[in-house]
C-alpha positions in Angstrom: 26.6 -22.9 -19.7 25.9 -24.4 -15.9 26.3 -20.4 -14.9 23.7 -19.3 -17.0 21.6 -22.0 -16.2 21.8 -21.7 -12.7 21.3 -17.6 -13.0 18.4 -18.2 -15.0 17.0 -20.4 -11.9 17.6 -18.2 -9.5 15.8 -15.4 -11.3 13.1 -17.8 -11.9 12.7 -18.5 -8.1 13.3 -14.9 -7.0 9.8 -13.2 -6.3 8.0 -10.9 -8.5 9.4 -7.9 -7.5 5.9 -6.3 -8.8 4.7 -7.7 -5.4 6.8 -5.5 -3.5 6.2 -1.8 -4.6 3.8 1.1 -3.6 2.6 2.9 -6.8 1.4 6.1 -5.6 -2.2 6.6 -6.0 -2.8 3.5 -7.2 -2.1 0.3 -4.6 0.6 -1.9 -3.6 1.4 -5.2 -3.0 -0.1 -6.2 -6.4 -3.6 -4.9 -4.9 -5.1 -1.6 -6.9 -7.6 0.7 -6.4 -11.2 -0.7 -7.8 -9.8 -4.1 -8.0 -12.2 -7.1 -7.5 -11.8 -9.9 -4.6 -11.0 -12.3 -7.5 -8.6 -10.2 -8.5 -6.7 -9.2 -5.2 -6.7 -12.7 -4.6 -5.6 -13.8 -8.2 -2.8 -11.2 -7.3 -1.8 -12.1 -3.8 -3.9 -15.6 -3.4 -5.8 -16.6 -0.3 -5.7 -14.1 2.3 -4.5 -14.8 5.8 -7.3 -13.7 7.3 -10.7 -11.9 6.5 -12.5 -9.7 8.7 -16.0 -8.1 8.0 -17.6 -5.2 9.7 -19.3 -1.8 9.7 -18.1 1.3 9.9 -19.3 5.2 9.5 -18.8 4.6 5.7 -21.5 1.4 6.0 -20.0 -2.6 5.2 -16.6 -3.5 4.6 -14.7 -6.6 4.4 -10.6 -6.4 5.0 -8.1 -9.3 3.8 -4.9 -9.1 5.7 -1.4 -10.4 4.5 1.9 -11.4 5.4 4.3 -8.5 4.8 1.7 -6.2 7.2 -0.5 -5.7 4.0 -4.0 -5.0 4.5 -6.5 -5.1 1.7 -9.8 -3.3 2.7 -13.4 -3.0 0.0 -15.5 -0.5 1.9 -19.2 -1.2 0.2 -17.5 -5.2 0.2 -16.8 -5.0 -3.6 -14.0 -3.3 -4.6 -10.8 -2.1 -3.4 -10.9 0.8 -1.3 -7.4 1.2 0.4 -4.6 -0.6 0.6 -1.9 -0.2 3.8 1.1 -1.8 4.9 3.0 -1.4 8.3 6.1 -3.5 7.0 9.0 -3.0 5.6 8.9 -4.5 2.3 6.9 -2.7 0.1 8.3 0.5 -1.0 7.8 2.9 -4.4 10.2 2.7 -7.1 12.6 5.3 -5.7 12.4 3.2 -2.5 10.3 5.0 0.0 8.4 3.2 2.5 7.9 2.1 6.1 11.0 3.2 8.0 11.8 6.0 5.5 12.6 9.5 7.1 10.0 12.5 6.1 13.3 14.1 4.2 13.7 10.9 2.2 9.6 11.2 1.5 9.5 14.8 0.6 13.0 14.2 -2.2 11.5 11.1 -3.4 8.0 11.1 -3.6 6.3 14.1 -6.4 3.7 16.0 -4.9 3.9 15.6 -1.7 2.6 17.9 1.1 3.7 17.6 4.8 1.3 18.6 7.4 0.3 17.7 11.2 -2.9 17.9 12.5 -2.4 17.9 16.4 0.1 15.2 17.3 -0.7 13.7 13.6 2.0 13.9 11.3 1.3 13.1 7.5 2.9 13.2 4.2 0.8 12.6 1.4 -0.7 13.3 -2.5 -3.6 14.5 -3.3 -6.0 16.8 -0.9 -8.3 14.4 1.1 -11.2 15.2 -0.9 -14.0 12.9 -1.4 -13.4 10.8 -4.1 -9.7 11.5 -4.7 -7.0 9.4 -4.3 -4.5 9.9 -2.3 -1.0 7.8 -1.0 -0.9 8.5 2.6 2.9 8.2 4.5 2.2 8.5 8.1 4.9 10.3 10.2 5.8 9.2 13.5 8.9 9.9 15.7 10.4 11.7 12.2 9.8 8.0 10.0 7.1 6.4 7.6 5.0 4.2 9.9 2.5 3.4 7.8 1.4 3.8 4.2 -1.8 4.2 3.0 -3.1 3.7 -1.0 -6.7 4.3 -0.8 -9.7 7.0 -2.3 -11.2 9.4 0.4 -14.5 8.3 0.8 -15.6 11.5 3.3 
């Protein structure tokens, strides 16, 4: 009985492990594409900072988070990208920051591997307007950055 009862505590005090996963195409961290303010912040509470600003794209406001997690609504309404440069988050077959391209292209479907210049990339979709895409950034042969978000241009 006093095992069970204290396994059932720690589960109950263990985090959500919903907060810690990139779902390709769709956000991470328990933010998603099109989501609200109220609803990023229902997800992942008060921000630790907020930072507003203009761009090429016109007004956006970006909420930053522990864990390297930044939340950014280009046009200040809804979600537009979501990135992380930490290594918490990952997908459900456990790619993220710190992940080797190899890992990224077994584990990740439809994936495409390009550079442009000195840029490396691996990433869905095709970087057309409107689409979304999940974005792992490639330096030195490893994920150092991912990126959930809709290409605006």
């Amino acid at each position: 009985m006093r095992v069970t009862v204290l396994a059932l505590s720690l589960l109950l005090l263990a985090p959500a492990s919903a907060s810690a996963i990139i779902q390709v195409d769709k956000g991470m961290a328990g933010a998603r594409i099109d989501n609200t303010k109220a609803e990023v912040r229902a997800a992942l509470g008060n921000p630790r900072r907020v930072m507003q600003g203009m761009n090429d794209f016109g007004e956006f406001t970006e909420y930053r988070y522990r864990g390297q997690i930044r939340v950014i609504f280009q046009g200040r309404k809804r979600v537009s990208s979501v990135s992380t440069t930490g290594l918490g988050d990952r997908t459900r077959r456990g790619v993220g920051v710190g992940s080797t391209e190899a890992r990224v292209r077994s584990r990740v479907a439809g994936i495409t591997c390009e550079s442009f210049g000195s840029f490396r990339t691996c990433h869905t979709g095709d970087f057309s307007a409107g689409s979304r895409v999940t974005d792992f950034q490639i330096e030195d042969g490893r994920v150092s950055r991912v990126v959930v978000g809709i290409v605006i241009d």
